[in-house]
C-alpha positions in Angstrom: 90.2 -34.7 -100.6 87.1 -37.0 -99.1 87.7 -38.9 -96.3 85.3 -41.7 -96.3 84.3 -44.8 -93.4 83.5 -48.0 -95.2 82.1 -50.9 -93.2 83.2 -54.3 -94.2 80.7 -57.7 -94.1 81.7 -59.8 -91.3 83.2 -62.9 -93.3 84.6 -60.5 -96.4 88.2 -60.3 -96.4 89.0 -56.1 -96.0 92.2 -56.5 -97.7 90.5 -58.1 -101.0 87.4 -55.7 -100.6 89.8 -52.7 -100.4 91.8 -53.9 -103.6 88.2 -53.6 -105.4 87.8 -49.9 -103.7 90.3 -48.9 -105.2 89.7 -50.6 -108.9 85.8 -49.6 -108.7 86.9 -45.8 -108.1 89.5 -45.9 -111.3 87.2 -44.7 -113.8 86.5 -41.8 -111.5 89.6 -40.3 -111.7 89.6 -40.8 -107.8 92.6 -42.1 -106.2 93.1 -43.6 -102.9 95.7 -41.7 -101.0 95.4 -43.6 -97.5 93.4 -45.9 -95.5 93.2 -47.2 -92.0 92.0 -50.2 -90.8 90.1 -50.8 -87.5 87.9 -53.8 -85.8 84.5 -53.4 -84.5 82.4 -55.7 -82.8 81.1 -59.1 -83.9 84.0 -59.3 -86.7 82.8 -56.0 -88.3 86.1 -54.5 -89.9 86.0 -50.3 -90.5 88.0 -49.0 -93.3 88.8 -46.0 -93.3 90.4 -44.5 -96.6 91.3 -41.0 -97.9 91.0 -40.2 -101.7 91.9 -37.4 -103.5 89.0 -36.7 -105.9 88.5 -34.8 -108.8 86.9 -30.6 -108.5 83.4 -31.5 -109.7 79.9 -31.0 -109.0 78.4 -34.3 -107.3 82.1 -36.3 -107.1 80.9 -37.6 -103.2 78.1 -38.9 -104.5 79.3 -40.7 -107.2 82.1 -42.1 -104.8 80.0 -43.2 -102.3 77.8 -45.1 -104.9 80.7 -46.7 -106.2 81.8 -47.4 -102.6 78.4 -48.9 -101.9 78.4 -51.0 -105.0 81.5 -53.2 -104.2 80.8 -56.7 -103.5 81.6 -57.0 -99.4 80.6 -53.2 -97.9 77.7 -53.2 -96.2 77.6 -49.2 -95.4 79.9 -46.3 -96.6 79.9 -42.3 -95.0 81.5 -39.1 -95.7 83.6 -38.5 -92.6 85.2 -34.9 -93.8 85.3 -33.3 -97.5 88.2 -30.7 -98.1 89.2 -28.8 -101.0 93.2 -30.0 -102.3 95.6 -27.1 -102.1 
């Protein structure tokens, strides 16, 4: 389980970038488990979503590229990494 905090361009919609989160992590075999939503200043939105992720060397990294890649997040960061159980 990653917990990760993704910051949203003021102007993008945080529900459509969320939907392509959640399409750009597919191939991954990451799935999205939860996520939060919270507003910052100057129309900055912070999502906040939890994904289970696959047992392999350099999965965060890969997910956080992916993350960073999707049209409307200007930053992504690991909050907390755990292992499933």
């Amino acid at each position: 389980m990653a917990q990760f905090r993704v910051l949203v361009d003021p102007g993008a919609d945080p529900e459509e970038v969320a939907g392509k989160i959640q399409e750009s992590l597919k191939p991954l075999g990451v799935q999205l488990m939860d996520r939060g939503q919270a507003e910052l200043a100057f129309g900055i939105v912070a999502l906040t979503i939890l994904l289970s992720t696959p047992e392999e060397e350099g999965i965060t990294d890969k997910v956080e590229e992916a993350l960073s890649s999707v049209p409307g997040v200007s930053s992504v960061e690991l909050e907390t990494m755990s292992r499933g159980g």
